[in-house]
N, C-alpha and C positions, 0 to 999 in steps of 0.2 A: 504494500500500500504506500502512495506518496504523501507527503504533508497535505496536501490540497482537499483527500479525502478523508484525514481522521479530525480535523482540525476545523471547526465551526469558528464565526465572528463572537460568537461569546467565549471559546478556549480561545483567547487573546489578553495575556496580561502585561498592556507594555510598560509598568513600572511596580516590576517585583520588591519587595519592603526585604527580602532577607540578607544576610550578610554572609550568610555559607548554605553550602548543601542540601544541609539537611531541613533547613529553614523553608531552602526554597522549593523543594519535594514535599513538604508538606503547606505550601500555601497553593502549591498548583495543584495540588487533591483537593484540599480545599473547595478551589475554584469549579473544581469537574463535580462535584459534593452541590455547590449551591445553583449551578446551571443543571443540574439534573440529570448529567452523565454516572454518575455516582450515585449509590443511598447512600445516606448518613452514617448507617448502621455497618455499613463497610471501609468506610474510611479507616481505620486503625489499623486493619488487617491490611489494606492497601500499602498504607506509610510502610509496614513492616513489612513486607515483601519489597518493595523498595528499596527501600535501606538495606534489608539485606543483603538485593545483589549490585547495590553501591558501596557496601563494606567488601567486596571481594576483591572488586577495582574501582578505580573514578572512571565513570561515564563523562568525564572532563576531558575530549579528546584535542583538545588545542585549537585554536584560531578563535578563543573567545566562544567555545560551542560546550553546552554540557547536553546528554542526550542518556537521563535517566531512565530505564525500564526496565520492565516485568513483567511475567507472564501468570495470571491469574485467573480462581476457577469463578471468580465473579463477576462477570461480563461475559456477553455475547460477542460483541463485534469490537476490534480494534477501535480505541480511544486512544485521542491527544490532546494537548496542550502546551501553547506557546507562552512563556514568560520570558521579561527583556529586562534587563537592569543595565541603566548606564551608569550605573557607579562599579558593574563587575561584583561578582561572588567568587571568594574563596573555594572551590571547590575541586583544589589540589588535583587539579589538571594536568595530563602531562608534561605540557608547557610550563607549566606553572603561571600560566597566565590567569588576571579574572577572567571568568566566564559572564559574558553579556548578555547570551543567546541559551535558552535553556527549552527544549523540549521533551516534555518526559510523553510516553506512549505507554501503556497495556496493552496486551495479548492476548485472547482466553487462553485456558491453561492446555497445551498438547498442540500449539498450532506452531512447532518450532520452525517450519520452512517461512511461515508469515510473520512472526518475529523478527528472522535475521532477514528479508527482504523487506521489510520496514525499516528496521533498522539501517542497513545499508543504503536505503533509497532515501532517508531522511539527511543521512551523512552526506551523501552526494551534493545533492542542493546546498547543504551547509558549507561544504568547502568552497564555494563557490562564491566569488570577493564580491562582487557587485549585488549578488541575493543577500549577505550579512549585511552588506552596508543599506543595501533599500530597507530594509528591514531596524538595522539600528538607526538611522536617520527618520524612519518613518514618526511622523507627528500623534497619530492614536491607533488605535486598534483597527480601525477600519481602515487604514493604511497600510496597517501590518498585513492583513488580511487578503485586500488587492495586491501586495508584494505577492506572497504567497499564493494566492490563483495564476500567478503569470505563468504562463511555459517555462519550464526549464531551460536555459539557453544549454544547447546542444557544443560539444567542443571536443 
């Protein structure tokens, strides 16, 4: 799946409050919790399968990109969310750079080919300088969002 399909104008949060990781995995649950991708009553068990497989490794893969996920047996269909922090999160990134660009995604639980081609198709777009930058320059969510619908430039 590419960002354009798990990703609604309400999974857009362009100005994340957290100062690390873990902060900001649980405010972008949060967010999927109060737009209705989430119940309530799963939220904890979310954060913690998260976290979990962000204590393995940091999904901090460099160019200012963090890209949390999980695969869980509480959802149907691949879920996302976009959060932006331009002030950068600590979230001991390969680079060690802050991360600016933070998309965490879920899985159902067993759909491992759809995971890692999520996964790598999310990554893709992200390496890509002028998508980061339309995206960190963008003025609100609905900005982000029309970044995000555009085609992938081909290269």
């Amino acid at each position: 799946m590419i960002l354009s399909e798990i990703i609604r104008p309400d999974q857009i949060l362009p100005d994340l409050r957290a100062t690390n990781r873990w902060e900001a995995i649980e405010e972008l649950v949060d967010k999927l919790v109060v737009c209705g991708r989430l119940r309530e009553a799963d939220r904890d068990a979310v954060i913690e399968v998260v976290k979990k497989r962000e204590t393995s490794m940091s999904t901090g893969i460099g160019f200012g990109i963090g890209i949390p996920h999980a695969s869980v047996d509480l959802i149907d269909e691949v879920i996302g969310i976009l959060g932006r922090s331009k002030a950068g999160i600590n979230f001991e990134a390969l680079d060690n750079q802050p991360v600016k660009l933070v998309v965490l995604f879920l899985v159902p639980q067993g759909q491992f080919q759809r995971h890692l081609h999520t996964l790598a198709n999310i990554a893709k777009r992200l390496h890509n300088k002028e998508f980061r930058q339309a995206l960190e320059s963008a003025p609100d969510a609905a900005a982000m969002m029309q970044a995000i619908q555009q085609p992938a430039a081909q290269k």
